[in-house]
N, C-alpha and C positions, 0 to 999 in steps of 0.2 A: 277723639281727643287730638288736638294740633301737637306734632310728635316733633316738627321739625326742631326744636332747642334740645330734643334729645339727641345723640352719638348713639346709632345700633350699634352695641361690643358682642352681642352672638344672639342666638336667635331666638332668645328669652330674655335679655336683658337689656333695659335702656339708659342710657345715663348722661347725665349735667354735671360738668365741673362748675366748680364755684366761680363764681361773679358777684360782682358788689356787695355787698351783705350775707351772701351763701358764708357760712365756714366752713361746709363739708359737700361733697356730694351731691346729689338727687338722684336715685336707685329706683327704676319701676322693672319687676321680675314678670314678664307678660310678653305671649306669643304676639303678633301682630296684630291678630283678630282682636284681644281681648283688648288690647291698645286701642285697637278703634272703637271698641265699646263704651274705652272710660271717659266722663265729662272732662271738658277744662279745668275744672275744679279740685281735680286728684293733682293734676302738676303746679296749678298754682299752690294749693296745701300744701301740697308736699316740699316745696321750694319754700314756704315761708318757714318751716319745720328745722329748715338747716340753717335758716338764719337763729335759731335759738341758745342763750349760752352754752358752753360746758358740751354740745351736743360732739360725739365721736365717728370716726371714720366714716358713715353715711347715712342720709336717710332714707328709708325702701317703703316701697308700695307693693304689696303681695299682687297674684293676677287677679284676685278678685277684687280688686280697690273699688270704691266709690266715694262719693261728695260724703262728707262729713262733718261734726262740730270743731274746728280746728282744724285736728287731724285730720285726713283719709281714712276714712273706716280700709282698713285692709293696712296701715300704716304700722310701722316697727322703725325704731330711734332709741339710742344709747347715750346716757349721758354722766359724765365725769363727778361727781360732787367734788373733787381739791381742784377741778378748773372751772367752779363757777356752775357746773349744772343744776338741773333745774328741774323741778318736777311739774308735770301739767297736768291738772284735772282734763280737760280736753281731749290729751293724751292718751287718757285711759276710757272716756267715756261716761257714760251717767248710766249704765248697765251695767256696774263693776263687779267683776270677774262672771259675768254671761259666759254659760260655756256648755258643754256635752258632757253626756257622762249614754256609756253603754254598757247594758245586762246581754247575755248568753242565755240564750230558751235552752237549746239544745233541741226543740222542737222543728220538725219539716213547715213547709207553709202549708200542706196535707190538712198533718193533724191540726193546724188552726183553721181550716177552710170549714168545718159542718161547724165553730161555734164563732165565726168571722163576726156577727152582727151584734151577739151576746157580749162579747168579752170587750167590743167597742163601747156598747153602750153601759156594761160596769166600768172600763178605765176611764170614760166618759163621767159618771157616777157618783166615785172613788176618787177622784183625782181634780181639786176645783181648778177650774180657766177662765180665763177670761179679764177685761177691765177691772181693776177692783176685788177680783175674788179674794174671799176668806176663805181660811181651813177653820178645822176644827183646836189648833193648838193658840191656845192665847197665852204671850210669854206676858211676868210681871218684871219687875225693874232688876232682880237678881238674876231673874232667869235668862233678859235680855244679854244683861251684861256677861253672863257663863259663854253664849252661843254667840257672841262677836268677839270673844277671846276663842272659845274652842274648834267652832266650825263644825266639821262633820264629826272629825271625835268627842265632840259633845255630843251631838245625833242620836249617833251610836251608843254611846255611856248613856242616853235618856231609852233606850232600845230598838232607835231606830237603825234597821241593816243590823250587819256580822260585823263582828273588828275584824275580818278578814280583806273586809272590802277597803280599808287605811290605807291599806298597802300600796294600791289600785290606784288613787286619787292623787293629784297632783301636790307636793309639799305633805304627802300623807294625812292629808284631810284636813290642816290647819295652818293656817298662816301665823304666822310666830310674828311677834312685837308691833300685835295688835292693841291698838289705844282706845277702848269700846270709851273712855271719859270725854273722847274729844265727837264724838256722833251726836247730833242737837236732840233735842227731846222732839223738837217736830217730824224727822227721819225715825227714831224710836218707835214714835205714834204709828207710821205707815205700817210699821214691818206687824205691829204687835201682832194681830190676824192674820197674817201674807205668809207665812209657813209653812211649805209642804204644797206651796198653790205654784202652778205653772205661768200667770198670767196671760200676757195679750200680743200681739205685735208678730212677730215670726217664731216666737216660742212653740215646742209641740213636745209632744210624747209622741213617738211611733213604733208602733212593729215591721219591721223591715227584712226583708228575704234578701239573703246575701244569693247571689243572680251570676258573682261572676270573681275568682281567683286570678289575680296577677302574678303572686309570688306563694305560690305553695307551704315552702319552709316558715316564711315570718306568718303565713296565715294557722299553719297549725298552733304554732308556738301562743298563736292571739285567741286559738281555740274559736277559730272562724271555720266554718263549713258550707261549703256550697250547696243551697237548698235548706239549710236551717235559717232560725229568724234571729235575730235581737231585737234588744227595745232600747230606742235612743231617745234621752232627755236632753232637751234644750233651754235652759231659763237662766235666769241669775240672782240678784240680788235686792229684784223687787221695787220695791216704795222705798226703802232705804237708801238701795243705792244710787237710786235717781236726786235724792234729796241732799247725798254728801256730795255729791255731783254739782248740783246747782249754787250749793251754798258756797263750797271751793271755789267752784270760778267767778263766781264774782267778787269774794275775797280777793282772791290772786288778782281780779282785773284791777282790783282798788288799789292795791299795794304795789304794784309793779312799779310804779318810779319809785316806791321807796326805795326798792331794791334795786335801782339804776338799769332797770329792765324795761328797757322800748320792745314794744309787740308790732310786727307786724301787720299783724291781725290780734284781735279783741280776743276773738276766740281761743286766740291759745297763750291765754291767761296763765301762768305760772308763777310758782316762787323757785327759790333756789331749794336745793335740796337739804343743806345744812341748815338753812335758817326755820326759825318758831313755825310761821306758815306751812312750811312744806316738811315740818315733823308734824305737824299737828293733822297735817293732810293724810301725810304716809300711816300715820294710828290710825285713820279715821278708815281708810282707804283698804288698809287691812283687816278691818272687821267688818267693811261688806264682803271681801272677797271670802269672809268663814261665816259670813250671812250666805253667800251665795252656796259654799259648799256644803252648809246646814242642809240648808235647803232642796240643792239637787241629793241628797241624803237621805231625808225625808221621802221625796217623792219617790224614789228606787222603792224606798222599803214597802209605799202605800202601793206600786207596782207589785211589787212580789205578793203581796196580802191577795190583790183581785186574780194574779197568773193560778196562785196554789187554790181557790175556790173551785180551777177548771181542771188543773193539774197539783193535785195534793204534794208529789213527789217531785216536783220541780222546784229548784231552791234560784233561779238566774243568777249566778256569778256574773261578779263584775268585771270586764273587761277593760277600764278607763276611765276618768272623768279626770276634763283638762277645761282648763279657761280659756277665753280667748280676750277677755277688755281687762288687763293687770297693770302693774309696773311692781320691777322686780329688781332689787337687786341680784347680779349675776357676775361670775368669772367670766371675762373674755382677753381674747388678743387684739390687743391695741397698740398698734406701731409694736409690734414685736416683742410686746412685755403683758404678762397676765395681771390685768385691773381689774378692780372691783367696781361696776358701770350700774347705773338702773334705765332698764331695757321696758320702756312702753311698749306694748302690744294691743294695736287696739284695734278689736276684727283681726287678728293673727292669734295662729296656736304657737305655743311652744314643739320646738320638734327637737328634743334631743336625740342624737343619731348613736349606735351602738356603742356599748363602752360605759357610758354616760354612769358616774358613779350613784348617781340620785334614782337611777331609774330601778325598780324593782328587779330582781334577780332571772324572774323569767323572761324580760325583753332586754337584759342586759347583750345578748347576739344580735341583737333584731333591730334595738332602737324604740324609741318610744311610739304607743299608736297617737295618732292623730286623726280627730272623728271628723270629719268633713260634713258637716247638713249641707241637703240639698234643697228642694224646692218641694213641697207634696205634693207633687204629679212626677216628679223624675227624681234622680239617684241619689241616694248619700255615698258617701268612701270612707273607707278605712285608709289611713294611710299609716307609713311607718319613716321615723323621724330620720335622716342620713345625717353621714360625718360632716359632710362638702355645708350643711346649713349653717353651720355655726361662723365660719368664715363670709358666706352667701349673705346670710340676714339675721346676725345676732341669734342663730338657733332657732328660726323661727320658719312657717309656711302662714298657708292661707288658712280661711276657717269655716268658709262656703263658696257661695256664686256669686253672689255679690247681685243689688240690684242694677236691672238695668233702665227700671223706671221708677218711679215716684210714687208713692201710695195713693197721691192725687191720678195721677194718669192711670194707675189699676183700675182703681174706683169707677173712671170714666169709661174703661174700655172692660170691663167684667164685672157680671151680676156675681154676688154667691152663690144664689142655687144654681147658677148656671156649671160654674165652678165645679160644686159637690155632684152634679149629675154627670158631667164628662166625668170626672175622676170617676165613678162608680162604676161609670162602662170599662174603665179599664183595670175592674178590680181593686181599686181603692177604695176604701172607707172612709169617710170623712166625716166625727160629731164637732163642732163646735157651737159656743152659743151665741155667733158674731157673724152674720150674712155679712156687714159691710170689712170683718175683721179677713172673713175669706176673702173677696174678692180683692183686698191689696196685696194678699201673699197670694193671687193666682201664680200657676206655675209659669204661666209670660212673662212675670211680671220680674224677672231672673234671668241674667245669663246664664251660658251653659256649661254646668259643672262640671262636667268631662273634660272641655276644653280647659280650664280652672286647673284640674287637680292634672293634667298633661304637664301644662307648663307648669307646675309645681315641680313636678320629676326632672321635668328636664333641664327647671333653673338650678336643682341639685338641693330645695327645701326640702323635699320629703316623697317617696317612693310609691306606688299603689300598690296595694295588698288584695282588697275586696271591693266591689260595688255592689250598693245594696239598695233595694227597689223595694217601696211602702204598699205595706198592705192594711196599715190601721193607723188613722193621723188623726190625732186630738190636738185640737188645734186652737190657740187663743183668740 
């Protein structure tokens, strides 16, 4: 990326004062390297992002940014509703609330090593993927509307998971002044069979060997152990959320001179936040985010059913599950006073740092975890949320690696079984049922998450705890 319109201020941070139409800022949190990985496309976004109204003190690009719809995938921006803000489908993504959630085996990678191929090919089985995939739960029109108001505590109350695992989940498993009236009946249609299914694209389930401790204290507290596994889920909110996604923005692109709102860019289609449109967004927008919690809900629980087949006595506690594509209202410090802002995060985690009154009582020392996916050939991270983020990026880090190619350019430069057979050799397992869905998530096909989650630390988002290296990747 052509760096020079940025000011180096330290050795993870770059930044744009405003100029002509800017009203804030332009913030990218990235080591040098990752700076020269990212397209021209991240600072032109990111720069048309701060021309938006209502927008507050900056706009930031995580290190893992890339080209996006609007936004920069890896983007975080705050905005005022009594100065005019503004909410953006774009913003937030057409994945709404895509995010991780991690179980605790408690198991070595040992004892999973004599039934590696089995327990693949049940989560494999047990667990639909792919384009298109149905489960077995088909919601009817009451049922829909119950699980885009309740999210995972409906899940739960239908008996999927322990209420123990509420606690665990981000907003404790549901998004509150969700408007499931305002979701079209053709998004309804998508989701009806999509429950409980991981889909396609960089979605996965993995068993992952924690390989390596950074910070001992917050890694016990996370009930992390060197040489045990987890199992990390990656999905979101389906056919649903892609379809409130579509429908918004090109609302918002129709209406925008109603509401005296010149775009930059097309793409980042908004309304204000007070007015009809972007309440009718924000209800909509919150029952994919308890579609998506449902959902990664579900699939824990259809996990723990094929773990106990192998191991009867193993219950996987839940260690997390956070989003990364939301917009949220939040407290922040704004010019020196606490406001009530709504903070997109799109391709960013939330990383609340210790203290944090919302966060469960056991990472109240620690800070929140934050799950890092990697690539299925190399590392995921655990990381743990710091104080310095909240002033840094709206409380916020990154939320992987970010590509650094194109699914087109995977495609061209890697077969899938070519893919699945290096991964094998090195001890990975890999079912999916998408030879061309592998070869675009090849693990080339990704920068390097180590360097990623580096400058995460050191731009002061969020700390390392663990790294952790796949040994069973189901993959969309």
């Amino acid at each position: 990326m052509e760096i020079k319109s940025f000011n180096r201020v330290s050795e993870t941070e770059w930044r744009m004062e405003p100029f002509g139409a800017m009203r804030v800022p332009a913030v990218i949190h990235a080591g040098k390297q990752l700076i020269g990985e990212m397209d021209d496309k991240v600072r032109e976004q990111l720069v048309n992002v701060t021309m938006l109204p209502g927008i507050v003190r900056a706009a930031y690009a995580m290190p893992d940014a890339h080209w996006g719809y609007g936004f920069p995938i890896g983007g975080v921006a705050a905005f005022d509703p009594d100065q005019g803000g503004v909410i953006s489908a774009g913003g937030v993504g057409f994945d709404i609330s895509c995010g991780v959630r991690t179980h605790l085996t408690g198991l070595r990678r040992s004892e999973i090593a004599g039934s590696r191929k089995e327990l693949a090919n049940a989560l494999y089985a047990g667990i639909p993927v792919g384009i298109g995939s149905q489960g077995d739960i088909s919601l009817g029109r009451s049922q829909m509307d119950a699980m885009l108001a309740g999210g995972a505590v409906w899940a739960q109350q239908q008996g999927y998971g322990e209420p123990r695992d509420l606690e665990y989940i981000e907003d404790n498993g549901c998004a509150g002044h969700a408007l499931p009236e305002h979701v079209s009946e053709k998004a309804r249609q998508r989701q009806q069979r999509e429950m409980g299914t991981l889909g396609s694209g960089n979605h996965y389930l993995e068993i992952q060997e924690v390989t390596e401790l950074f910070d001992h204290h917050t890694a016990r507290a996370f009930g992390l152990a060197k040489g045990e596994c987890v199992v990390t889920i990656h999905c979101g909110s389906r056919g649903l959320g892609h379809q409130i996604g579509t429908e918004f923005l090109r609302e918002m692109a129709i209406k925008a001179g109603d509401y005296g709102i010149v775009l930059p860019d097309r793409e980042l289609a908004c309304a204000p936040i007070n007015s009809k449109t972007g309440q009718r967004y924000l209800g909509a927008m919150r029952s994919g985010i308890n579609c998506a919690m449902a959902n990664r809900q579900i699939i824990g629980h259809l996990t723990r059913a094929v773990f106990r087949r192998f191991w009867p006595d193993r219950d996987l506690p839940l260690l997390f599950d956070v989003s990364h594509n939301t917009c949220k209202p939040e407290i922040h410090d704004i010019d020196g006073q606490q406001k009530l802002v709504y903070v997109h995060r799109k391709g960013a985690t939330r990383s609340l740092g210790p203290g944090h009154e919302t966060l469960p009582e056991a990472f109240r020392a620690t800070g929140q975890p934050v799950l890092i996916g990697g690539s299925m050939g190399t590392e995921s991270y655990v990381l743990a949320g710091m104080e310095s983020s909240e002033a840094t990026a709206f409380s916020s880090a990154c939320h992987g690696a970010g590509r650094s190619m194109s699914r087109n350019q995977a495609r061209r430069r890697w077969k899938g079984r070519q893919v699945v057979d290096e991964l094998s050799k090195k001890g990975i397992t890999v079912r999916s049922p998408s030879s061309r869905g592998v070869a675009e998530e090849a693990p080339g096909a990704y920068k390097d998450v180590s360097e990623v989650v580096k400058a995460s630390e050191k731009a002061g988002l969020a700390k390392r705890v663990a790294r952790l290296k796949p040994v069973i990747c189901i993959k969309g």
